[in-house]
ROKOLRO-999812 format. One record per residue (C-alpha): residue in one letter; x, y, z; residue number from 1. Coordinates in nm, 4 decimals, decimal comma, always signed. Example, Ala and Ser with C-alpha at 12.3 -4.5 7.8 and 13.67 -1.06 7.14 Angstrom:
<rs>
{'a'; {+1,2300; -0,4500; +0,7800}; 1}
{'s'; {+1,3670; -0,1060; +0,7140}; 2}
</rs>
This chain:
<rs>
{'x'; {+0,0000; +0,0000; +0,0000}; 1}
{'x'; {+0,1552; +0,2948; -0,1059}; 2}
{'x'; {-0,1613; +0,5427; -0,0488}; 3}
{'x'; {-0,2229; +0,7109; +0,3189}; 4}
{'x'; {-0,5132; +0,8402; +0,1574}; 5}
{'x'; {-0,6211; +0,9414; -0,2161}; 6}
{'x'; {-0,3814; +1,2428; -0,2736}; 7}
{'x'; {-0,1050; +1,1799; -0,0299}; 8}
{'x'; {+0,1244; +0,8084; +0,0225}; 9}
{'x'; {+0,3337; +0,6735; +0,2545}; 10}
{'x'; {+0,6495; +0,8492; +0,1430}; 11}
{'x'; {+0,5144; +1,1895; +0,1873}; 12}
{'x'; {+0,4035; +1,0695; +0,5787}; 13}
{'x'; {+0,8332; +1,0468; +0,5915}; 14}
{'x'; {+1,0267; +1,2383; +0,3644}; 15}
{'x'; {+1,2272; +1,5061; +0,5436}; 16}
{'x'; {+1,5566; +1,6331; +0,3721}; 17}
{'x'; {+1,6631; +1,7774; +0,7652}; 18}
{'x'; {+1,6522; +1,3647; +0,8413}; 19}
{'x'; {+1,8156; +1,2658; +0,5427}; 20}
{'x'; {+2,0881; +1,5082; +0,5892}; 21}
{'x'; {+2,1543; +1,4387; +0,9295}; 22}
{'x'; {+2,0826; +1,0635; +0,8746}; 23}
{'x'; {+1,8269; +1,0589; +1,1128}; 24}
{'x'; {+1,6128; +0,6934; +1,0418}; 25}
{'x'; {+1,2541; +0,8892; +1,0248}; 26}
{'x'; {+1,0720; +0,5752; +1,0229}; 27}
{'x'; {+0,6858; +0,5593; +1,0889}; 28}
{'x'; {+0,6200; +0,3588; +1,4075}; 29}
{'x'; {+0,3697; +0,1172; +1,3086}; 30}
{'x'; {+0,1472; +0,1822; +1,5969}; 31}
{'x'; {+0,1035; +0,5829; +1,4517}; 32}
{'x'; {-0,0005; +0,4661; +1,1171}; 33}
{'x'; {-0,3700; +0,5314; +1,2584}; 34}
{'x'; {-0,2750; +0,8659; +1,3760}; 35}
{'x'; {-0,1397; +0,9317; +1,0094}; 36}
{'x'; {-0,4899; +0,8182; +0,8224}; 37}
{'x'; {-0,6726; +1,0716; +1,0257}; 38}
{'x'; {-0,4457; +1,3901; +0,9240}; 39}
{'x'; {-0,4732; +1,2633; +0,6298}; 40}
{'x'; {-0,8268; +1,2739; +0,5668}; 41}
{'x'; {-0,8729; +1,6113; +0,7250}; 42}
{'x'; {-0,5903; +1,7078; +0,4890}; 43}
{'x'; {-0,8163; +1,5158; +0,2351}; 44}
{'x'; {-1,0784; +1,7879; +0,3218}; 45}
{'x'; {-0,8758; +2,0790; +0,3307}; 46}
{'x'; {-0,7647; +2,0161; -0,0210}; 47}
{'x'; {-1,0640; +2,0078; -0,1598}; 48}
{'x'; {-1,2143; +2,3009; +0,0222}; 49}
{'x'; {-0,9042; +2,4933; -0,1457}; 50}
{'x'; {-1,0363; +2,4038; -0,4730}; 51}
{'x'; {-0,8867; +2,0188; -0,4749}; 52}
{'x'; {-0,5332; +2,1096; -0,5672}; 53}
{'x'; {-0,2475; +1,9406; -0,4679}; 54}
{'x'; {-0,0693; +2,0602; -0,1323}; 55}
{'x'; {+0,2861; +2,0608; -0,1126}; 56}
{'x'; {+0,3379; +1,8632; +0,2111}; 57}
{'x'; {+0,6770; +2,0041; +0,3973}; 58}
{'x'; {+0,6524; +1,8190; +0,6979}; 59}
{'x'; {+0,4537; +1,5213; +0,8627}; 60}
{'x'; {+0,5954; +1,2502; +1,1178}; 61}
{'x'; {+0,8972; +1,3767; +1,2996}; 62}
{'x'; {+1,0687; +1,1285; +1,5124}; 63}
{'x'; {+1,1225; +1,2987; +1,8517}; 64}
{'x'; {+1,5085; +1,3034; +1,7018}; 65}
{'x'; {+1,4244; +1,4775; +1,4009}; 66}
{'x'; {+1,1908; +1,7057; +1,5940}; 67}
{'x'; {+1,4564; +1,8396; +1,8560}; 68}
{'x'; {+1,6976; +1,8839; +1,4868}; 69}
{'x'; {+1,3979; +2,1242; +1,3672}; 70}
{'x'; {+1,4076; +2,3159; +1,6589}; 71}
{'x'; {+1,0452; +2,2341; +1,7248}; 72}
{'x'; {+0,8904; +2,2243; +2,1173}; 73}
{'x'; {+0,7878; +1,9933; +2,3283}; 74}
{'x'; {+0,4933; +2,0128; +2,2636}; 75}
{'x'; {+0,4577; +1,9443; +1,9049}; 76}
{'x'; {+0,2070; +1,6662; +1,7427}; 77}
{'x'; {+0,4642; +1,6134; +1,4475}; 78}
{'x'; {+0,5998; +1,3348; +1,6732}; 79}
{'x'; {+0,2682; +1,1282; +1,6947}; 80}
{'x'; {+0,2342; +1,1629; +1,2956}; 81}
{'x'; {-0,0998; +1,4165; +1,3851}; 82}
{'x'; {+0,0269; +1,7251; +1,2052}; 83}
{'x'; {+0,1319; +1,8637; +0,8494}; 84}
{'x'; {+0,3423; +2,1505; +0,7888}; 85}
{'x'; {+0,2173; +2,2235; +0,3869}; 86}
{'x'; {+0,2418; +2,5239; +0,1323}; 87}
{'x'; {-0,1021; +2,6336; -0,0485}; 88}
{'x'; {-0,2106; +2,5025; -0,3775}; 89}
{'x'; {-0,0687; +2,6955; -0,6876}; 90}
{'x'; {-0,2269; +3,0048; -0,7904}; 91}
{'x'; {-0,3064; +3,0998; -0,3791}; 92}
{'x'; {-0,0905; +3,2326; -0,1138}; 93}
{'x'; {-0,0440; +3,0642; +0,2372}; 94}
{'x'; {-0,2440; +3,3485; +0,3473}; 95}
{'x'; {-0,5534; +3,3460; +0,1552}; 96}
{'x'; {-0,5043; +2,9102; +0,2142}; 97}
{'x'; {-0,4819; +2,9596; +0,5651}; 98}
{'x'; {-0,7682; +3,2287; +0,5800}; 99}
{'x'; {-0,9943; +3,0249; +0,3331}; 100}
{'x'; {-0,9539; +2,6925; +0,5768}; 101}
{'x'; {-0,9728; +2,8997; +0,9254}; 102}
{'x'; {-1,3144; +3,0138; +0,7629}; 103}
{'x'; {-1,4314; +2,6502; +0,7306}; 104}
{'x'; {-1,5821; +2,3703; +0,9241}; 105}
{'x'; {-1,3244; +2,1530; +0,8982}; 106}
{'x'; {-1,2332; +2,0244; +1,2644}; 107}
{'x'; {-0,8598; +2,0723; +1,3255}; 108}
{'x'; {-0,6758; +2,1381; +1,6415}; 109}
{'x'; {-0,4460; +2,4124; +1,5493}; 110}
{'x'; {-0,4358; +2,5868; +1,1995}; 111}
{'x'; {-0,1424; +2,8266; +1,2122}; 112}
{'x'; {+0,0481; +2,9785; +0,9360}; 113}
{'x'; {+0,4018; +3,0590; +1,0522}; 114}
{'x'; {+0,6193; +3,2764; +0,8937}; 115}
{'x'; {+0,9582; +3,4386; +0,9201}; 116}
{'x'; {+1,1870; +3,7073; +0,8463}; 117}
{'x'; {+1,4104; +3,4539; +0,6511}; 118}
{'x'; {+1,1789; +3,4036; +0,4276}; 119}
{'x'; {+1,0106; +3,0790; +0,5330}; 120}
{'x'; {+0,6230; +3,0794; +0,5132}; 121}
{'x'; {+0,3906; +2,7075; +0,5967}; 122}
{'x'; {+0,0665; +2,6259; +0,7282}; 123}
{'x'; {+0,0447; +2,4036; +1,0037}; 124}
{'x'; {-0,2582; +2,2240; +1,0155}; 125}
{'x'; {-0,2652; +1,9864; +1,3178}; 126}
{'x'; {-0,5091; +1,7128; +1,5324}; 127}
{'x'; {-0,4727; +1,6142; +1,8948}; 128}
{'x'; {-0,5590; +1,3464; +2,0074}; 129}
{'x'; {-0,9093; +1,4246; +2,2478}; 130}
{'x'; {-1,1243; +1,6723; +2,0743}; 131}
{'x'; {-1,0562; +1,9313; +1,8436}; 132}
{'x'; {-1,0334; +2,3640; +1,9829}; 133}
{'x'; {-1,0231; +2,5033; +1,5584}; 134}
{'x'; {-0,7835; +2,7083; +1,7384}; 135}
{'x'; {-0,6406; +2,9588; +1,4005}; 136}
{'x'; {-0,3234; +3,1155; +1,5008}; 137}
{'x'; {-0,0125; +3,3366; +1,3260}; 138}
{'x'; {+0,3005; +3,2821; +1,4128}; 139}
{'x'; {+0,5731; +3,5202; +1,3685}; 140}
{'x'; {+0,9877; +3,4692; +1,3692}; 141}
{'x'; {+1,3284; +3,5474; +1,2678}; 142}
{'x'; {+1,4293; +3,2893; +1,1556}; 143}
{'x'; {+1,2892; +2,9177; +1,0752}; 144}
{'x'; {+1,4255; +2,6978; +1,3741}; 145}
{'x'; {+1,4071; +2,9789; +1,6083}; 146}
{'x'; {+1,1831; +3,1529; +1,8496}; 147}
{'x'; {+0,8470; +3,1611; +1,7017}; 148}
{'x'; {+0,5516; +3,4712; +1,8665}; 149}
{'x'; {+0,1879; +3,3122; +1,8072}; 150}
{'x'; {-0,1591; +3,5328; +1,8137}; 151}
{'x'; {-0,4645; +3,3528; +1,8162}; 152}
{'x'; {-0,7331; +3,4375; +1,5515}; 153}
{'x'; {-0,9896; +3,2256; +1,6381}; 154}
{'x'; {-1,1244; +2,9629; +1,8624}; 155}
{'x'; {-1,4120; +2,7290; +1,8361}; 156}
</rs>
């Protein structure tokens, strides 16, 4: 099965050229595969709520190693495969994305787009793993990897 879902596989769940470069074995645990199908299919939905495009997944599953290399906090879902870090379909910023899906009823966590000074710019949409806040957020930086401000936009 190479499919987590209709638009998105396996490999995508994995692929992370921070791992690769620091040889870090970002291997799925098989007990998060589960986790994984459920982004997935709210990613599903987001996708085609933004016009069924594809998404340009960035990051998925970090291994706790891989995570810490990111400079991501302790408190990040990446680790239990519940979160992907994407870029907005062609022909729409991560803005009007990110405003478009905080204006839906899709039932995410977090949606936050982060950006920084450097030039870096994702969404983050994101699960937990007891109900879902729809908690939209900005988050602001210097630098990717470094101290990140978040404002809240909208709960509920």
């Amino acid at each position: 099965m190479t499919q987590v879902s209709p638009h998105f596989s396996w490999a995508e769940v994995t692929r992370s050229d921070k791992a690769l470069a620091l040889k870090i074995d970002n291997a799925l645990p098989l007990g998060l595969r589960g986790n994984a199908e459920r982004i997935a299919a709210l990613a599903e939905e987001a996708r085609a709520h933004l016009g069924g495009l594809p998404l340009h997944v960035n990051s998925w599953y970090r291994c706790p190693a891989l995570n810490k290399a990111v400079g991501s906090n302790g408190r990040s879902v990446h680790p239990l495969a519940l979160a992907i870090d994407f870029e907005a379909p062609a022909g729409m910023t991560n803005r009007e994305a990110f405003l478009a899906l905080s204006e839906s009823t899709l039932l995410f966590d977090q949606l936050i787009h982060e950006r920084t000074d450097d030039g870096a710019n994702w969404i983050h949409l994101g699960l937990r793993p007891g109900t879902s806040r729809r908690m939209a957020m900005l988050a602001t930086g210097r630098v990717r990897g470094g101290q990140m401000n978040f404002s809240r936009i909208a709960t509920g």
